[in-house]
C-alpha positions as CSV (number, residue, x, y, z in Angstrom):
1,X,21.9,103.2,97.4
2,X,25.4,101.4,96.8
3,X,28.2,103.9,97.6
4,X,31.5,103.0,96.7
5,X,34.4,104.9,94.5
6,X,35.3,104.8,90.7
7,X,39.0,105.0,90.0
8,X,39.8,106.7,87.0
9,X,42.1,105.3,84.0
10,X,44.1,108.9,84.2
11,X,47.2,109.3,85.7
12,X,50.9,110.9,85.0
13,X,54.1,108.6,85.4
14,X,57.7,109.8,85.6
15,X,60.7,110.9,87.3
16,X,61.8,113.5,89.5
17,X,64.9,114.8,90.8
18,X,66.0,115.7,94.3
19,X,64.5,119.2,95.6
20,X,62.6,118.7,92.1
21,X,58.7,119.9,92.1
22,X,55.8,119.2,89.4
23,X,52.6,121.1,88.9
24,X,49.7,118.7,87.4
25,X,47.0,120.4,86.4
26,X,43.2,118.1,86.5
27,X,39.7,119.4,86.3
28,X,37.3,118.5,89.1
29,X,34.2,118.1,89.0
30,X,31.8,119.9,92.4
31,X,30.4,117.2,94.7
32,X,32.5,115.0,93.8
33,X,35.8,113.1,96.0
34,X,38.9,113.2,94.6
35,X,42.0,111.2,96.2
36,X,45.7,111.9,94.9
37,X,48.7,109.6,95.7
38,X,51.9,109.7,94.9
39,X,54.8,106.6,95.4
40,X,58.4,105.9,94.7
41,X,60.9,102.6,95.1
42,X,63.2,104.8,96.6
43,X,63.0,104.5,100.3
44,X,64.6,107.0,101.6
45,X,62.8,109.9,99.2
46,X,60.9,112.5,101.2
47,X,57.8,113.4,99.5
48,X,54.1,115.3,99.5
49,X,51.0,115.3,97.4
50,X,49.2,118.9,97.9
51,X,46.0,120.4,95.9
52,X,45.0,123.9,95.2
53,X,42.2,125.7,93.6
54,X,42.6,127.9,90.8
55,X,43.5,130.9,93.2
56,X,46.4,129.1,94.6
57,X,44.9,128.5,97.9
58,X,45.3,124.6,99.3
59,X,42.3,123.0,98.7
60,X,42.5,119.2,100.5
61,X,41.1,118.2,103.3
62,X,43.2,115.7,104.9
63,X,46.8,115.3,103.1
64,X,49.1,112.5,104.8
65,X,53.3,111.1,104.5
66,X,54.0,108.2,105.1
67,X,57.6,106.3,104.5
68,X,58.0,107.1,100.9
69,X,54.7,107.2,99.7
70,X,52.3,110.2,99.8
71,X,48.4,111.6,99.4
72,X,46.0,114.4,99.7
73,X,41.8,114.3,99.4
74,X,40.1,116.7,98.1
């Protein structure tokens, strides 16, 4: 059995203030792996990638920061 990833063709480009935040809302499929990253040219910039379920509760299992780039799997 060949196990590997599939990256999907969706995504969601723009810009964000400071102190700005942006809910994206994606159906997921059970028993699957989902990874979501987030990046910026700005090197100073602080930011995090989080994932909840419908209830509001956080829903990753490992979520990471690093520099200015960001990522949560789910």
């Amino acid at each position: 059995m060949k196990e590997g990833f599939t990256v999907r063709e969706d995504y969601w480009g723009g810009d964000l203030g400071v102190k700005q935040t942006k809910a994206i809302v994606h159906q997921l499929f059970k028993g699957n792996e989902y990874w979501f990253w987030m990046g910026t040219e700005v090197e100073n910039a602080k930011i995090s990638v989080h994932v909840y379920d419908s209830n509001g509760n956080l829903a990753e299992v490992e979520q990471w920061q690093k520099q200015h780039f960001a990522a949560a799997r789910v």
